[in-house]
N, C-alpha and C positions, 0 to 999 in steps of 0.2 A: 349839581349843587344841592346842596342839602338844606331840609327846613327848620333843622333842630335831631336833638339826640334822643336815642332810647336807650336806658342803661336796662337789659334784663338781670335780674338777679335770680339766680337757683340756691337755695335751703335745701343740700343733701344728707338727710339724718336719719339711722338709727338707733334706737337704745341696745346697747349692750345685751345679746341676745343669743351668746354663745352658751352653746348648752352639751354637757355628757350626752344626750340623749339623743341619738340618731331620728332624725324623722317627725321633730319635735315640729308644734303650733309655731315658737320659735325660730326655730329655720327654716319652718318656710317662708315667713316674712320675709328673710333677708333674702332666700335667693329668689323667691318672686321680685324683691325689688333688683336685684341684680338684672338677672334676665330681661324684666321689660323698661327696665328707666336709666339704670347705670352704664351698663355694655352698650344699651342702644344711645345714650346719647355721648358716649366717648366715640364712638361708630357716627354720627353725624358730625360731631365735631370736627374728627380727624380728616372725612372726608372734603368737610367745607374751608378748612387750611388749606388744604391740597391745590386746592383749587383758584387758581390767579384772581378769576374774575369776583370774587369775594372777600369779605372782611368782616369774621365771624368775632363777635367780642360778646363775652360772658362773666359777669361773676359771677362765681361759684364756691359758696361756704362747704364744706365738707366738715361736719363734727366729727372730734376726734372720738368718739364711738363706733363710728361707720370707719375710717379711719383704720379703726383697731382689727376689727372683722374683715376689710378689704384684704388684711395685708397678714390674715392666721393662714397660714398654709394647711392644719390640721381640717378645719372648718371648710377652708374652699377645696382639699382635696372631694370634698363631698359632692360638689356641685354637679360634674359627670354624671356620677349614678342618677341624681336626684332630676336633673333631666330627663335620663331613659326611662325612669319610672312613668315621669309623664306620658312619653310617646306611647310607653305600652298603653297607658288606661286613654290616649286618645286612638289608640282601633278599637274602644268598644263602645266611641261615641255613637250615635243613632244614624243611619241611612240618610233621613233625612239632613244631616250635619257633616257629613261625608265629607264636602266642599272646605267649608271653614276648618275642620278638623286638618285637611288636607294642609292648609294655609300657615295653621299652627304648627303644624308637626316641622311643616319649612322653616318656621322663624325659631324653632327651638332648634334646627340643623344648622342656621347662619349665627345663634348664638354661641352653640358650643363650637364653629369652628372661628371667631374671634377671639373666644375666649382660651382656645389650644393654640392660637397661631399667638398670643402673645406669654406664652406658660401661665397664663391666670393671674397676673402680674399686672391692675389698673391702675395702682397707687404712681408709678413712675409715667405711667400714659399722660395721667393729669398733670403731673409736674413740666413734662417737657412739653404739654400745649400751653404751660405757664410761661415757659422760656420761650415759646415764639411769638408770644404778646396774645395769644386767643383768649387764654382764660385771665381772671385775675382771682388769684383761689385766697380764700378768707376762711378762719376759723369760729367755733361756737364756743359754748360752754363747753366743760368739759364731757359733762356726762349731761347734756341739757337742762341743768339743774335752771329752774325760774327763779330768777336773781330778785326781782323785789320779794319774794318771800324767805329771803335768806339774808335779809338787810340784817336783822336783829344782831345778828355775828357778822361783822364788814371781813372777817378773817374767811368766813366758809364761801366768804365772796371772791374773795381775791386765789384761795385756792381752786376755785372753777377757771378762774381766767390763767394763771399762772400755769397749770397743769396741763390746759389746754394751746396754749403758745407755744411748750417745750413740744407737746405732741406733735405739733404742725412742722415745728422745726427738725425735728427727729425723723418724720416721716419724706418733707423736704428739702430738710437742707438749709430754709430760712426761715425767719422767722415771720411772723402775719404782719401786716399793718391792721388789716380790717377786718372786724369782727360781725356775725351772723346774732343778735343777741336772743337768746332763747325765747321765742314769740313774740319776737321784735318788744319784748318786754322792757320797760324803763322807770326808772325811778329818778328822783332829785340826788344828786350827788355821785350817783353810779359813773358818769363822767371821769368824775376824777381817778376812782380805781382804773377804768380804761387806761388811761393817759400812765399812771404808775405803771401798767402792764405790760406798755408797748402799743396799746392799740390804739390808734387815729381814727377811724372812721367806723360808720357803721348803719345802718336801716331803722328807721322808723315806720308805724305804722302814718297816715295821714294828719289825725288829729293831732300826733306827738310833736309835726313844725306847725300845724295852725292853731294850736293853743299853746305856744310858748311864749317867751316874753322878752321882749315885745314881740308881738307878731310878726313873722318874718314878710321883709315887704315883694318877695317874691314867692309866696305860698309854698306849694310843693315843687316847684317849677325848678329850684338850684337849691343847695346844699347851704347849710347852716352852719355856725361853729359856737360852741357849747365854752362857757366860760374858762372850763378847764383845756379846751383847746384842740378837743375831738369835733370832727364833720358828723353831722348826720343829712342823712337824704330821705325823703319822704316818698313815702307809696302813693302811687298816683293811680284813685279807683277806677277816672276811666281809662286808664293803658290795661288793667288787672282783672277786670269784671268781664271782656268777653272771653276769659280764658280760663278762668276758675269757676266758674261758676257753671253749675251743671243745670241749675232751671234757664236762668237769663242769657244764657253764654255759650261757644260754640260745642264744648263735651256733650250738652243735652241734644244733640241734631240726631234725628230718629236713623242714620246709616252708620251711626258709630259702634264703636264695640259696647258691648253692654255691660256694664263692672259686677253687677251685684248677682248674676246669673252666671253658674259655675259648677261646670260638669261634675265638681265633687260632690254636690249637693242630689244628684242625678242619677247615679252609677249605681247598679246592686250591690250591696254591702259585701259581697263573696271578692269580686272585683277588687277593693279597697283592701280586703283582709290579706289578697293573695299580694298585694305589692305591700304589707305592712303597713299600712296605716287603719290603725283601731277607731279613729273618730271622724265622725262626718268635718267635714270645714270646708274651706274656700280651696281649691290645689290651682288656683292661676292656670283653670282649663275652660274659657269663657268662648263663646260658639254663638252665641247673640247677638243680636243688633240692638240697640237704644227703642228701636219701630216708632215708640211714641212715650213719652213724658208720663201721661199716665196709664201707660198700657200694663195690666198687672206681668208679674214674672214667667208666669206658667205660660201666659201668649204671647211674650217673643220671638223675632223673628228671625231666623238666620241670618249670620254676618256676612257681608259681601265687599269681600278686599278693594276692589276695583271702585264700587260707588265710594267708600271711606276714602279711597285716594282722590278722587276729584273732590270729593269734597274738602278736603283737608288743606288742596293747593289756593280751591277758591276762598276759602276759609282765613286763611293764610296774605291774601292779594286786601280782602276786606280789612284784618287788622291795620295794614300798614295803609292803609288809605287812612283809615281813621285816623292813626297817629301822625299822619304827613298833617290832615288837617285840623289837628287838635294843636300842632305844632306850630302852624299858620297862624293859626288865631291867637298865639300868644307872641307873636313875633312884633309886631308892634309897639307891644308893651311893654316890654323889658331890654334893657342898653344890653343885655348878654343869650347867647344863646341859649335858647327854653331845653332844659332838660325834664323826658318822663323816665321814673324809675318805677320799674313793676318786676316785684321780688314774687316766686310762687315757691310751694314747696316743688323740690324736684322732683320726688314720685309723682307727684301732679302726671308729668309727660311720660306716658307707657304704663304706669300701673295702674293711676284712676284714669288717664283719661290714653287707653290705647296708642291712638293716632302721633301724641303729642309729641314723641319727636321726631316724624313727618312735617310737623307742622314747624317745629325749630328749623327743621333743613330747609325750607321754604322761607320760612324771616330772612334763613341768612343769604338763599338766592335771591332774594326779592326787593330787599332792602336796596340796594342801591338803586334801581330803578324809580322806588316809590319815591325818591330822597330822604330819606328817613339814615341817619349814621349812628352805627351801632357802636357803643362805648362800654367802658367800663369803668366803676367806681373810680377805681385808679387814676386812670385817662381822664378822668373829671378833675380829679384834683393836681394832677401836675402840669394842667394847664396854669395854676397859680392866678386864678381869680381870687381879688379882696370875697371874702365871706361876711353876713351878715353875722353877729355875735348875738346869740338868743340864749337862752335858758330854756331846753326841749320840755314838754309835759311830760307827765309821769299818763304810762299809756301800755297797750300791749295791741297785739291784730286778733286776738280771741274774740272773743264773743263778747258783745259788749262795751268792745273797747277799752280793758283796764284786765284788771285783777279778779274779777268773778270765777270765771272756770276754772283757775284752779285754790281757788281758795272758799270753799259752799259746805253746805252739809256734807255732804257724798266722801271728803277728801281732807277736812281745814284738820282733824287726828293728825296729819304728816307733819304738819308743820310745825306741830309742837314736840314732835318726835326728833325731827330734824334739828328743832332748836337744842333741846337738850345733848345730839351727842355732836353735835357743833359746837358748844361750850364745852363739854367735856374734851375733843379733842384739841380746845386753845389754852386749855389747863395743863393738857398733859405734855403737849409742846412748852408751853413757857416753861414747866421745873426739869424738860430734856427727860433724857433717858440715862441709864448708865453700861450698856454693853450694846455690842455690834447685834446678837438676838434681841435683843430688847428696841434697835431699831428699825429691826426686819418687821417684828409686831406692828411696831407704830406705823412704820409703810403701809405694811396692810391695811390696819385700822383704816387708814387716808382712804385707799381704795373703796372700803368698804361703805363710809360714808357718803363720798362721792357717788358711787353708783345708787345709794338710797334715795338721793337726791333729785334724781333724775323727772324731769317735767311731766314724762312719758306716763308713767305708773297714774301721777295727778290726774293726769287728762284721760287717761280710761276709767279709771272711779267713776268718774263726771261723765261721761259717755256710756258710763253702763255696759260694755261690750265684755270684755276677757276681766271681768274686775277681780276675781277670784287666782287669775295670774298675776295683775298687777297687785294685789294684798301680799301673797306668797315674795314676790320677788324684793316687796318692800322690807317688809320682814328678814328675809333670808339675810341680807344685806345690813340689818340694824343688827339683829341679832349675834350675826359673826361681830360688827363691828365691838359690841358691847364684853365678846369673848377675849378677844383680842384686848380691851384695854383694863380687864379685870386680868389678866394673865400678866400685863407691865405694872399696874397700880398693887397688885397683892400675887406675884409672886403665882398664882396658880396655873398648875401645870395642866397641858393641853394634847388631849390623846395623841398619839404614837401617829405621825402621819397625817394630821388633821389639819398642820397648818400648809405643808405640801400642797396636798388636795385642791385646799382654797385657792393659794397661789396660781396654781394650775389653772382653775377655773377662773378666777377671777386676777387676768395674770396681767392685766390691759395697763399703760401709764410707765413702764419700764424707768423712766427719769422721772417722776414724782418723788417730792420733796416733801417732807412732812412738815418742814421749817415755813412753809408758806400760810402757817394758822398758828404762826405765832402773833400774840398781840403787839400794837406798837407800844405798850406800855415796858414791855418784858423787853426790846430794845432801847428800851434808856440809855444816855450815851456814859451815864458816872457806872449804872449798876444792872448789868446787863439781865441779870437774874433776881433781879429786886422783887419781881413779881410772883415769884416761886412757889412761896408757903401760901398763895391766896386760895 
C-alpha cells in the first residue's frame, strides 16, 4: 500500500551549441553532458522497465535545443573520437589515480558501447519509453528564452512556445501537453499564451502556488488550475533539498565524486597540445572524492567506486523513507492523496552530481517497498480530480525567487536589445514579405532572434564564468538577425554564400513559422493587413 505520490521531474537542456569548430569549449559541454547524465539515465531507465518488479515514472522536459543536437548526425558523428581522446589523456593520470582512472576509462567503454549498439540514435529511445507509460516527456521554451522578460512583445512569447511544440512534435510525432517553463519562470497572464499553445500543465517554483490567489488550500501538496485553465504543480523543498544541494544534501558526502577537480586542470600542457586542445578547461576527467566540504582542491582524495556505491543505495533507502513520512503526515489532512513534486535539472544526475543516476535506479527499485508510488505529471491529472482555481504568483526558482538573475547590472543591455528586434520582427511579419527568398530571410531572421534570446547567455553574464562567450554568441545571433532584415526591408544584397553558411550553422527549427509574431492586431477579421504601414 502506498502512502502517497512522488512525481520526479527532470529539466534536460542545452543551449544551442553547435559549433564549426572541432574540439570547441562548446562541445564539450554537450558531450560531457551526453556521456554522464543522458546515456546514463536512458541506461537506467531502460533497464528499470525491463524489469517486472518495478514502476519507473519520470517526467521528463527535453528542450528543443538539446532536442536539436541529439538528433545532428554531423555533430554526434563526433562523439567516438572525442571519447578516445579522453582515454588517451586518462593513461597519463598520476600512479597514485591509477584506480579511479581505471574505473573511468570503464564507464567511457559502457558508454560508447550503448551509444554504438543503438547507432547514436536517443531521440527515438525517449519516445518509445514515452509509449510504455515510463516517461511522460514535456517541452521548453524554444531556445530557453526567460518569458517574463519578453512580455513587452506577447508575439516573441508566443513564438518561443509555438516553435517549440512543432519541435517536440516533429521530433515525436505528438504534440506536448506539458511544458518545462524556462526557470520554472512565471508571470500574470502567461497562462493564457499556454492554453492558445496547446499546453495544459506545467511546474512552479513553491512560492508560485503559496502566494497565489486565493491561496491554494492544499499548499504544494496537489495541483492548481490557473484561470485560463492550465495545472500547475509546485516544488516541494523538502522532496528537492537532499538532492540538489551540495552543502546540506546528499552530492556534498565526502565518498562522492568530486566535480570541480579535473584532470584537465592537471595534465602538462605537451599532453593537451598533442590531443588538440589549446586551452586548459574542465575535459569531464574527475579522479577525486568530495574527502570533505571544506577540504581545499589540491587535497583531495582519490575516488573509490565501491564506497560511492554503498553509499548511493543507502543514500537512496534514507530519501524514500523521508518521503513515505513526509507523505504520512499529510494524509490526515487532505480528502485526496498528498502529492510531492521535486523537479531538478537533469545534468544534476551524472555531471554535477556523478552517483546520481545510481541513485535514480535505486528510487526506482526501492520505491515500492518504501510505499512511496512513483507518478507522473500526467498520471496526476487523468486521474480527473476537481482542481482548486488560483491565480499562480509571478515567481521563478533562480535566486531570489523572481526575476533578479537574469535581469541586474551584469545582463538588463539584453533586454533592451531583445526588445527592439522583437518589435522589428512583429513589423516585419505584419506588412509580410513578397517573394519565396524574401521568406527564406524572414525564417532565418526568426532563428536568429530566437537563439539571441536564449536564458543561457543571461545566466552566465550573472555568473561571471564564460561571459566573453556568452557576449559573442549574443551578438553573433542579433547581428546576423539585424542582416537579414535590412536585406528584406532595403533590398541589400548579402555576400555570395553567406546566407548558406548561416543556414548551415544555424540550421535548428526546420518547421518554424515566421507567422507566429504576427500581431493580433494585423489579424483583424475586416482588414487583415490593416496594420501594414505602421
Amino acid at each position: 500500500m502506498s502512502v502517497g505520490d512522488l512525481a520526479l521531474v527532470l529539466h534536460a537542456h542545452l543551449p544551442y551549441v553547435r559549433s564549426g569548430e572541432m574540439g570547441s569549449l562548446e562541445e564539450d559541454w554537450y558531450f560531457q553532458a551526453l556521456q554522464e547524465s543522458y546515456l546514463p539515465l536512458l541506461a537506467v531507465l531502460e533497464a528499470a522497465a525491463a524489469d517486472p518488479a518495478q514502476r519507473p515514472k519520470l517526467t521528463l522536459g527535453l528542450s528543443p535545443t538539446l532536442l536539436t543536437l541529439l538528433a545532428d548526425p554531423a555533430l554526434n558523428a563526433r562523439f567516438g573520437p572525442w571519447l578516445q581522446q579522453r582515454r588517451v589523456l586518462l593513461q597519463q593520470a598520476p600512479p597514485a589515480l591509477e584506480s579511479a582512472a581505471q574505473h573511468l576509462a570503464s564507464t567511457l567503454d559502457r558508454v560508447e558501447a550503448q551509444w554504438l549498439a543503438y547507432g547514436g540514435e536517443l531521440v527515438p529511445r525517449f519516445g518509445l519509453l514515452q509509449q510504455q507509460g515510463v516517461l511522460d516527456l514535456i517541452t521548453c521554451g524554444a531556445t530557453h528564452g526567460y518569458l517574463p522578460l519578453l512580455r513587452q512583445t506577447p508575439e516573441a512569447v508566443r513564438a518561443q512556445l509555438l516553435t517549440a511544440v512543432r519541435e517536440h512534435e516533429r521530433q515525436f510525432g505528438e504534440r506536448p501537453l506539458g511544458i518545462w517553463l524556462p526557470e520554472c519562470a512565471y508571470y500574470e497572464g502567461l497562462d493564457q499564451q499556454l492554453v492558445s499553445s496547446g499546453l495544459r500543465y506545467s511546474v512552479l517554483d513553491g512560492h508560485g502556488l503559496l502566494h497565489a490567489l486565493p491561496r491554494p488550500r492544499y499548499g504544494v501538496y496537489a495541483p492548481i488550475c490557473s484561470p485560463a485553465g492550465v495545472a500547475f504543480f509546485g516544488r516541494d523543498s523538502t522532496a528537492t533539498l537532499p538532492v540538489w544541494s551540495a552543502r546540506d544534501g546528499y552530492p556534498g558526502n565526502g565518498v562522492y565524486r568530486e566535480f570541480h577537480r579535473d584532470l584537465g586542470w592537471d595534465l602538462p600542457e605537451v599532453a593537451l597540445v598533442e590531443q588538440g586542445i589549446t586551452t586548459r578547461r574542465p575535459l569531464g576527467l574527475k579522479l577525486m572524492r568530495v574527502t570533505a566540504q571544506d577540504c581545499p582542491l589540491d587535497q583531495k582524495q582519490p575516488y573509490d567506486p565501491a564506497a560511492a556505491e554503498a553509499q548511493t543505495l543507502a543514500h537512496a533507502a534514507h530519501y524514500l523513507q523521508g518521503r513515505a513520512a513526509e507523505l504520512t503526515s499529510l494524509e490526515g489532512s487532505m480528502d485526496r492523496s498528498p502529492l510531492l513534486v521535486a523537479p531538478f535539472d537533469a545534468e544534476l544526475f551524472g555531471h554535477w552530481w556523478f552517483e546520481g543516476p545510481m541513485f535514480l535506479a535505486e528510487l526506482f527499485r526501492q520505491a515500492p517497498a518504501a510505499g512511496v508510488r512513483l507518478v507522473t505529471l500526467r498520471d496526476v491529472l487523468a486521474e480527473d480530480q476537481p482542481l482548486q482555481v488560483c491565480r499562480p504568483s509571478p515567481s521563478s526558482w533562480g535566486q531570489g525567487g523572481y526575476h533578479d538573475y537574469w535581469l541586474n547590472n551584469t545582463n538588463a543591455w539584453v533586454v533592451i536589445e531583445w526588445q527592439r528586434a522583437s518589435a522589428a520582427m512583429v513589423r516585419r511579419v505584419n506588412r509580410g514579405v513578397g517573394s519565396a527568398s524574401q521568406r527564406d530571410l524572414l525564417t532565418q531572421a526568426g532563428r536568429e532572434l530566437l537563439l539571441a534570446q536564449s536564458s543561457d547567455w543571461s545566466f552566465i553574464l550573472r555568473a561571471g564564468t564564460t561571459t566573453d562567450l556568452a557576449r559573442e554568441r549574443i551578438q553573433r545571433h542579433l547581428d546576423r538577425f539585424w542582416r537579414l532584415m535590412d536585406a528584406i526591408n532595403n533590398d541589400t544584397p548579402l555576400p555570395q554564400g553567406w546566407l548558406e553558411a548561416i543556414q548551415d550553422e544555424d540550421g535548428l527549427f526546420p518547421w518554424l513559422n515566421a507567422a507566429d509574431w504576427v500581431s493580433r492586431a494585423a489579424l483583424g477579421p475586416l482588414h487583415p493587413s490593416s496594420e501594414s504601414s505602421n
